[in-house]
C-alpha positions, 0 to 999 in steps of 0.5 A, a space after each residue: 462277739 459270737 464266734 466265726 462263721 466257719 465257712 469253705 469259698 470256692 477259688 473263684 469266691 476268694 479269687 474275687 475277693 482277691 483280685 476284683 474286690 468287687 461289692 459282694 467279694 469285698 465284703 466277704 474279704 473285709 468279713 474274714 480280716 475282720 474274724 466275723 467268718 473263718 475260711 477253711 482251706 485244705 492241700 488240694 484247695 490251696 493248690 487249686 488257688 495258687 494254680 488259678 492265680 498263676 493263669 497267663 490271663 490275670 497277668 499276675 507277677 509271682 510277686 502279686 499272686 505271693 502277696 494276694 495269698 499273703 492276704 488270704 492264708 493266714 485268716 484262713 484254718 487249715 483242715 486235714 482231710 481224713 483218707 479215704 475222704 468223706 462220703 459226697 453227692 456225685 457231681 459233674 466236675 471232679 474238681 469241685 469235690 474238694 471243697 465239699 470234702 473240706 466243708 464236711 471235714 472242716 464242719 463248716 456252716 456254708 459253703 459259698 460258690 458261683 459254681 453251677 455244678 456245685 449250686 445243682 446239688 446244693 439241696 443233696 448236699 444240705 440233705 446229707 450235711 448241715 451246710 448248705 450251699 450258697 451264691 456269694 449273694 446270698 451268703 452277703 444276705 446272711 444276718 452275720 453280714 448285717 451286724 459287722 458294720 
């Protein structure tokens, strides 16, 4: 079996793959209980997801939101980020730079997010690091995808 593709999910990728299992989210869920892709994940990730799960609208009881973190953690590698962080393109919103800073830090192959500001500075991001950023579609596409069944 090949090795893991290591791999940095925004909050709203595992978010999905979480608590709406949808087709595309499940299938990256099903990929990291499986080993077929390691989520990276940092301090400032983590906190970001447990912020996130905690939101009055998912109506999650801290039981809940404990157990769904239970169900992601432990697959996932945790990844020190060095100070000062790496070098990354500028981008509009200051929270999303973390995960670019875990998917250099962490030498991920992909970074997977629905986020439109981190989708506009994919190609200076692919340019300047050897990780490209993909929709959640279009990482499912990957072949490692087609060989996990």
């Amino acid at each position: 079996m090949s090795a893991a593709v290591r791999v940095v999910l925004d909050t709203n990728v595992v978010l999905s793959a979480l608590v709406f299992r949808g087709a595309a989210a499940g299938q990256v869920r099903q990929a990291w209980q499986q080993g077929v892709v390691l989520p990276l994940a940092s301090t400032a990730t983590v906190q970001e997801l447990v912020r996130v799960l905690a939101y009055p609208k998912f109506r999650l009881s801290p039981a809940e939101q404990d157990e769904l973190l239970a169900d992601y953690l432990p697959y996932a590698e945790t990844v020190r980020i060095a100070q000062p962080p790496p070098t990354v393109p500028d981008c509009r919103d200051v929270l999303d730079v973390p995960f670019m800073h875990l998917a250099v830090a962490g030498k991920a192959q992909v970074l997977v997010t629905g986020d439109r500001d981190l989708l506009a500075i994919a190609a200076e991001f692919e340019r300047a690091y050897p990780c490209p950023i993909l929709t959640l579609d279009a990482f499912c596409k990957m072949s490692v995808f087609a060989i996990r069944e």
